[in-house]
N, C-alpha and C positions, 0 to 999 in steps of 0.2 A: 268479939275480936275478929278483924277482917283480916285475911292473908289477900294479898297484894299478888301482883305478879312477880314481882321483886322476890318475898317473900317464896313463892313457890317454885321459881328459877333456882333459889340458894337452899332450901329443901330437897329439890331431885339433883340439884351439884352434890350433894353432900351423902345421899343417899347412892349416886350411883359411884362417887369413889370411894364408898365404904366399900358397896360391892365389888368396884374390879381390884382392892385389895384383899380383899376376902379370897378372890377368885385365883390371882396371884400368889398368896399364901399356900392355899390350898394344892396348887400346879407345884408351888417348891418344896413341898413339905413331900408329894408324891415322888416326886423328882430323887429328893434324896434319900426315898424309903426303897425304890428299884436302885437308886445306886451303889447302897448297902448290900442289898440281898445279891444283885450281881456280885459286889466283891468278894461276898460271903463263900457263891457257888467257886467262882474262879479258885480263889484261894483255897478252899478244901479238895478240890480237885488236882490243884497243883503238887499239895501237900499230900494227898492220897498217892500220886501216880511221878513222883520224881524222886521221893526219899530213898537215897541209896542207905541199907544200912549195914552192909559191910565199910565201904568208907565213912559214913558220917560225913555225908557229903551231899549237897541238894544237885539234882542235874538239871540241865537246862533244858527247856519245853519251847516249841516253833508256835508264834501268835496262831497259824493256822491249824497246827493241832490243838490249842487249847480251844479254837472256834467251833471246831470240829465235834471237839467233847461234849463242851456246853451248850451248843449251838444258838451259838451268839455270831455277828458278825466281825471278821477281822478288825473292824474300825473300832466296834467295839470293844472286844479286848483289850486292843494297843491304850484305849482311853482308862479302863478300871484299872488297868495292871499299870498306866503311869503315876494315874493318884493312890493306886494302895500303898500305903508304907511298907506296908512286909513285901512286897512283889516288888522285884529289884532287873532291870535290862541290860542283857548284854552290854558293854561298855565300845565291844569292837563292832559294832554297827549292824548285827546282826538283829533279824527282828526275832530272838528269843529271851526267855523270863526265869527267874528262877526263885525263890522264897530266900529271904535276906538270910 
């Protein structure tokens, strides 16, 4: 059996978009394994160092102190703490966080 050029043109088409799926996959799957773990650190940290518990009341944390603690950058926190579901933002525009 002869491969063609045809043939071997639509072989490495094929093999190198397996790989830059592969390679894509592999990028989003890390992506969402540090954006876990960040949520993870922020939130037990918030929840560590804000639980008031004579009121039963969570207190509010400044994006630059939570940076500070976990030593992440401000841009970062503002991103984790808007997709975490439990980490909820001031409403009055201020840039602090607090555990729903």
């Amino acid at each position: 059996m002869d491969i063609t050029t045809w043939d071997g043109i639509i072989i490495g088409s094929a093999g190198g978009f397996i790989a830059g799926v592969a390679v894509w996959l592999t990028n989003l799957i890390w992506e969402k394994i540090i954006e876990c773990r960040d949520k993870k650190r922020i939130y037990n940290w918030l929840y560590k160092v804000t639980k008031n518990e004579e009121k039963k009341k969570w207190q509010w944390r400044s994006t630059r102190a939570i940076a500070n603690h976990n030593n992440f950058t401000e841009v970062r926190v503002q991103y984790i703490c808007s997709i975490h579901e439990k980490i909820v933002r001031n409403a009055k525009g201020n840039e602090v966080w607090r555990i729903r």
